[in-house]
C-alpha positions, -999 to +999 in steps of 0.1 A: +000+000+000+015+034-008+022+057+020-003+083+026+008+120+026-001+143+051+001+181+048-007+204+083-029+229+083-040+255+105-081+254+112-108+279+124-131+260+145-153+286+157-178+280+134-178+243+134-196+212+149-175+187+160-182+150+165-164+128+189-173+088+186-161+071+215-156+092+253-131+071+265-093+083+277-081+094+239-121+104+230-120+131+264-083+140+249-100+147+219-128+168+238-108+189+258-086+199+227-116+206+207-127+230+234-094+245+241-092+257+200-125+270+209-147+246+184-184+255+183-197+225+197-186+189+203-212+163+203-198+130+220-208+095+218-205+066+237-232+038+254-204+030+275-184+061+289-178+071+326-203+102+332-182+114+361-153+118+340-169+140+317-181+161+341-151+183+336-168+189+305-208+194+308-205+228+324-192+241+285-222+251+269-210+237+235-207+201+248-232+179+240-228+140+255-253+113+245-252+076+258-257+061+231-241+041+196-236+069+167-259+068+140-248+075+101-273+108+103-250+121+135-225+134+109-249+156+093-234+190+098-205+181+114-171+202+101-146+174+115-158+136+130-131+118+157-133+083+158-117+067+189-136+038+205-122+007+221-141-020+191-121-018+156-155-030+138-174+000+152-142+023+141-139+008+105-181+014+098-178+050+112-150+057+093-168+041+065-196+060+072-174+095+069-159+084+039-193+076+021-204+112+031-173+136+022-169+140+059-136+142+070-125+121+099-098+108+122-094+075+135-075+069+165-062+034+158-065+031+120-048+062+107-050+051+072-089+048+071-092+089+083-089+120+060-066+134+090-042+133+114-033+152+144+002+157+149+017+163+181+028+205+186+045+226+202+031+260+215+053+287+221+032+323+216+039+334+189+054+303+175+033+275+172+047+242+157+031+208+144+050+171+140+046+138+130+060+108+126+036+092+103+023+070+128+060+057+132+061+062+170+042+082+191+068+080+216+095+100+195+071+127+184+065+131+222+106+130+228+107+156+199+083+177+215+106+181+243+132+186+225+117+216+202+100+232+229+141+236+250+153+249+216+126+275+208+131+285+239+170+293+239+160+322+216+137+314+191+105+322+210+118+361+218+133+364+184+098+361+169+085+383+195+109+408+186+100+406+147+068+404+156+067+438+177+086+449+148+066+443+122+041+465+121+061+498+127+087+485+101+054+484+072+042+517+087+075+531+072+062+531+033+098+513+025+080+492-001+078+456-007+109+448-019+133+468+007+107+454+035+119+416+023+151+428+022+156+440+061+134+408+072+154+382+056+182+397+069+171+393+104+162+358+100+198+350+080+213+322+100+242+351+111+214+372+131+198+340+145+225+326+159+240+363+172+206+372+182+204+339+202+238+341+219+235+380+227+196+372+242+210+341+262+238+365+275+210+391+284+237+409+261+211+436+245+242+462+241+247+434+212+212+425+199+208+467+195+242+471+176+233+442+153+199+447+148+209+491+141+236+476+110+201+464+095+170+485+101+166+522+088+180+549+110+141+562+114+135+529+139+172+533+161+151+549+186+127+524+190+146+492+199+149+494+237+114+495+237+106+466+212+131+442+236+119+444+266+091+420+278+104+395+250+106+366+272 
């Protein structure tokens, strides 16, 4: 079977209906992260899930929990449909099911048979990163996650605060397209990351304003103090 390709993409929930088929430890994982990216509603199924432990959830006005096996007309108007019980029959006929009506769905334990995945990710205002390992190891995507969120953090996270502090005043400017690419590929050049990164681990700013001065117009010298403080 040829591997499937998977691209990540970045989704607006706030208008959509969400359906959750199976309440069970990676069904209330699925829940809580469909409320935290603030999804419209989640409706969850399941005629055999613990009510106490969705309790954390019934006091969210756009969770909806009903006892009970999913039915093919439960995907009606659903934006996104999460497949995760415990019996691979009922996962394979729900999947099924999402296929034969263009929904797109995830299955927890059959990759393959869903239109989706959900790669681990790291969030680290204002960077937010996804990865995968195609379903390779869950366990190394979780050690990579560790690992990505001690490297953004030795710099990375208050360089992109910086830049984007920066951004706006720099546009402000009328430079024009071209000398605007110019001045921001030249802060993200592997020579000001890894200066800025150094300097900023140092709490060397003396450094980060010289270096950053060689680069941006003379009109925004005045401004720098002010855009690095608060970066971490």
């Amino acid at each position: 079977m040829e591997q499937m390709r998977y691209y990540p993409l970045f989704l607006d929930l706030s208008r959509a209906v969400c359906l959750v088929i199976g309440a069970g430890r990676v069904g209330r994982r699925k829940i809580a992260a469909l409320l935290e990216c603030g999804a419209a509603g989640v409706v969850a199924l399941d005629p055999f899930a613990d009510a106490e432990k969705l309790q954390v959830f019934v006091e969210d006005s756009r969770f909806c929990f009903e006892r009970r096996p999913f039915r093919e007309e439960d995907m009606a108007g659903k934006a996104l449909v999460f497949i995760c019980t415990s019996s691979r029959e009922v996962n394979r006929a729900a999947a099924a099911a999402c296929r034969a009506r263009n929904v797109l769905c995830n299955v927890a334990d059959a990759p393959h048979e869903g239109a989706f995945i959900v790669p681990s990710h790291v969030d680290a205002p204002p960077l937010s990163l996804a990865l995968s390992t195609g379903g390779a190891s869950p366990a190394l995507a979780r050690a990579l996650k560790e690992d990505l969120e001690t490297w953004l953090g030795g710099g990375y996270v208050p360089l992109a605060r910086f830049l984007e502090k920066l951004r706006p005043i720099l546009l402000n400017l009328g430079l024009g397209s071209d000398r605007n690419a110019e001045i921001f590929r030249a802060l993200c050049s592997p020579e000001f990351r890894s200066c800025f990164r150094a300097a900023y681990a140092a709490r060397d700013h003396k450094r980060i304003l010289r270096m950053a001065e060689a680069i941006l117009p003379p009109g925004l010298h005045g401004s720098l103090k002010e855009l690095l403080n608060g970066l971490d």
